[in-house]
C-alpha positions as CSV (number, residue, x, y, z in Angstrom):
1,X,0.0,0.0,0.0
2,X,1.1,3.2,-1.0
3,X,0.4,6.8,0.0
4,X,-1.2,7.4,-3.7
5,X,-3.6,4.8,-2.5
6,X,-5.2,6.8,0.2
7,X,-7.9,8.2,-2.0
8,X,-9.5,4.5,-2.8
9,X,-8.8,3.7,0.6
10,X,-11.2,6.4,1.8
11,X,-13.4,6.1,-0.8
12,X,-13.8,2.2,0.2
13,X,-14.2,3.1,3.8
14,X,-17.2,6.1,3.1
15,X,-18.6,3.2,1.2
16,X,-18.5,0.7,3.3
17,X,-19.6,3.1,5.9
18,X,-22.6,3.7,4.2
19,X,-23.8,0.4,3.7
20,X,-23.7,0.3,7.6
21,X,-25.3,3.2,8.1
22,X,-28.3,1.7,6.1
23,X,-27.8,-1.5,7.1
24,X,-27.7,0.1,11.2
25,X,-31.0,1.9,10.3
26,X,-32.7,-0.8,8.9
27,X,-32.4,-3.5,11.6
28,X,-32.0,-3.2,15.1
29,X,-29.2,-4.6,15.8
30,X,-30.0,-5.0,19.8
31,X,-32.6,-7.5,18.3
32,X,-31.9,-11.2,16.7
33,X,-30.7,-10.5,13.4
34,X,-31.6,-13.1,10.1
35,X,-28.6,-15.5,11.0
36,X,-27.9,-18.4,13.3
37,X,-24.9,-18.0,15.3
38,X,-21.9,-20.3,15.5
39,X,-20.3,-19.7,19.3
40,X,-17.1,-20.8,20.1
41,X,-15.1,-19.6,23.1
42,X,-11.3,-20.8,22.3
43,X,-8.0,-20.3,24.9
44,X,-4.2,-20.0,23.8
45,X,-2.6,-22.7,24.7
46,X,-5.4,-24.2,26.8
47,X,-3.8,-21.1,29.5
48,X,-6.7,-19.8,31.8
49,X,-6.1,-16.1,31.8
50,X,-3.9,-16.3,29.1
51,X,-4.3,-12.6,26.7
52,X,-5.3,-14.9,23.9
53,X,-9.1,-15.9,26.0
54,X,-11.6,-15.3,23.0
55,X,-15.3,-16.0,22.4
56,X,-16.2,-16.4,18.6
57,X,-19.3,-15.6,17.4
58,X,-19.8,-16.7,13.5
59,X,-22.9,-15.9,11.3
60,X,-23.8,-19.8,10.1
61,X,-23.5,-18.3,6.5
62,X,-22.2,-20.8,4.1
63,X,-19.9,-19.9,1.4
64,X,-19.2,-16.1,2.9
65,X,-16.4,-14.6,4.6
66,X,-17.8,-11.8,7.2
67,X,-16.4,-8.8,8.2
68,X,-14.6,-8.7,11.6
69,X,-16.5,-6.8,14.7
70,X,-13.2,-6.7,17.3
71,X,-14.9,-6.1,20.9
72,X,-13.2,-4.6,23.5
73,X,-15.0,-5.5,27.1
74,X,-14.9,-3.0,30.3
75,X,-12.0,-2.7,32.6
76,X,-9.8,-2.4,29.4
77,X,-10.9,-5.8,28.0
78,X,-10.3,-8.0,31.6
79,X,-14.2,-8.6,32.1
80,X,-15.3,-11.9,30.0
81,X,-17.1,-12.0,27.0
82,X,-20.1,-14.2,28.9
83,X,-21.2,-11.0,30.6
84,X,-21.6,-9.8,27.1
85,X,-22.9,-13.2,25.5
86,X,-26.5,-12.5,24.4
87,X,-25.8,-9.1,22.8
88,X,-22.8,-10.1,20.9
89,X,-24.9,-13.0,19.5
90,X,-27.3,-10.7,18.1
91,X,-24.2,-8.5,16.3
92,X,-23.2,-11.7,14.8
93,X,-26.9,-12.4,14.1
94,X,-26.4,-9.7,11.3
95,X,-23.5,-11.2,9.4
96,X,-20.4,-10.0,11.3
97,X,-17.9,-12.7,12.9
98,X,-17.2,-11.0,16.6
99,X,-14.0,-11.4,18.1
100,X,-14.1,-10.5,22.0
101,X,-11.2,-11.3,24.0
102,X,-10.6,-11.0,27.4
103,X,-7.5,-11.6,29.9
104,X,-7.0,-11.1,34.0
105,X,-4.1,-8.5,34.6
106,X,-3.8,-6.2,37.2
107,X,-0.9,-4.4,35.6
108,X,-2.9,-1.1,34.5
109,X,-0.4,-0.1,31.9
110,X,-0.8,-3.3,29.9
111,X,-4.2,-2.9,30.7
112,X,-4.7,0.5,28.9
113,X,-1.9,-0.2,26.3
114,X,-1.9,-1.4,22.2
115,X,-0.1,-4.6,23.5
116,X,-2.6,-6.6,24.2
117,X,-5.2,-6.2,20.9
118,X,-2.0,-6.1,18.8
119,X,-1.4,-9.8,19.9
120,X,-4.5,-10.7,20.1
121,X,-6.0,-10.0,16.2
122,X,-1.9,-11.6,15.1
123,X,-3.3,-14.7,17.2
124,X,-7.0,-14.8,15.7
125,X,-5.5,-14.1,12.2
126,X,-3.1,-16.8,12.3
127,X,-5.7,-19.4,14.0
128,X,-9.2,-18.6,13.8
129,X,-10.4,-19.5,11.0
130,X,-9.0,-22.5,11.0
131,X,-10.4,-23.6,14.6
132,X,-13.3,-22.5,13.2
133,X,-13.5,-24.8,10.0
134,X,-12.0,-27.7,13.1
135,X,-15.3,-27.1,14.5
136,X,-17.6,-28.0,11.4
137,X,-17.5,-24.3,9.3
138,X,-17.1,-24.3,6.1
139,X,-13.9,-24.1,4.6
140,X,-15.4,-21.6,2.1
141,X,-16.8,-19.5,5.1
142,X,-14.9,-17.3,7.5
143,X,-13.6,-13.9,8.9
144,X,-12.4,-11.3,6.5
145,X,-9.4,-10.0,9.0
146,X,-8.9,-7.2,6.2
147,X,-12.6,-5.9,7.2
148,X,-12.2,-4.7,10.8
149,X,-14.4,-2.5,12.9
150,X,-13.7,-2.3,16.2
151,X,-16.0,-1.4,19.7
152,X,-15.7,-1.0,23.3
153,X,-17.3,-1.3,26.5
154,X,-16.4,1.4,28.9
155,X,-12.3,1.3,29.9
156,X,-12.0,-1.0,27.1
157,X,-12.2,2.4,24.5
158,X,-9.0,3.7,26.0
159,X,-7.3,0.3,25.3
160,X,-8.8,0.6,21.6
161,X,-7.8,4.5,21.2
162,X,-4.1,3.3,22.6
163,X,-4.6,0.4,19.5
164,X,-6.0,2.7,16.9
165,X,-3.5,5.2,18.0
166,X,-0.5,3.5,17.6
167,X,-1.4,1.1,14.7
168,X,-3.4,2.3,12.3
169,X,-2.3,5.2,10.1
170,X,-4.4,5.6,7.2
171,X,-7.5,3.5,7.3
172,X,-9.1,4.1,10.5
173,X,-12.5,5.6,10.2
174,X,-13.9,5.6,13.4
175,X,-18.1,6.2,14.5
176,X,-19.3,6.2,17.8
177,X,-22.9,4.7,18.3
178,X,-24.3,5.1,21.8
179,X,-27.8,3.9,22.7
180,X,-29.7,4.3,26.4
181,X,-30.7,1.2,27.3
């Protein structure tokens, strides 16, 4: 990728941005969405507390790659994804594979630091997909790592600002949707 390519690169993103935008305001997403969910909750190594503690939440849609939802939990990502269970299920109801890791630290700069989600997308990159196709997915089916979006609960934004921050130069294009519930 070159710095002449920033021009598609936004143009992509405004388009893709758009078809959420419609997509967002035609569906609720805090309801079920049209797809059943393939849930799978995966550790590195078989390590409890490990950084690489991940529920996976697929869209059973055969034949399609989805678009990564990366989910950052409270208390800069240390609470577990089953607190967050039934509404991630519903995300990944409306065709996005959700990533949301968790890990047990009580070292508040790695807490609050890039370290962490850097390792943890090179880990689901390198593995998910396939533990995913272990588990009965089709081969043909899987998570588009080049399609990101990422959200937070709480805490967990200022480990995803560190992330964004740090990493990502020129394709971050970044929306913040906030409901009362």
């Amino acid at each position: 990728m070159s710095l002449s390519d920033g021009p598609a690169i936004m143009m992509r993103s405004l388009f893709v941005l758009s078809l959420l935008t419609w997509a967002a305001l035609a569906q609720d997403i805090y309801e079920q969405g049209p797809y059943d969910v393939i849930y799978k909750d995966y550790s590195k190594d078989g390590e409890e507390g490990s950084p690489q503690n991940v529920g996976i939440y697929m869209p059973d849609i055969p034949g399609t790659t989805v678009p990564l939802l990366y989910f950052e939990s409270g208390f800069g990502g240390i609470i577990p994804q089953n607190f967050y269970h039934d509404w991630l299920e519903r995300l990944a109801s409306h065709g996005f594979g959700v990533m949301a890791p968790w890990f047990i630290s009580l070292d508040s700069e790695l807490l609050y630091s890039a370290g962490p989600i850097r390792d943890q997308l090179a880990w689901a990159e390198d593995n998910v997909n396939d533990l995913l196709e272990a588990e009965g997915v089709s081969a043909d089916s899987g998570i588009d790592f080049d399609s990101i979006f990422f959200i937070a609960h709480s805490s967990g934004a200022h480990s995803l600002v560190e992330y964004l921050n740090e990493e990502c130069t020129s394709r971050v294009l970044a929306t913040l949707m906030v409901r009362q519930l």
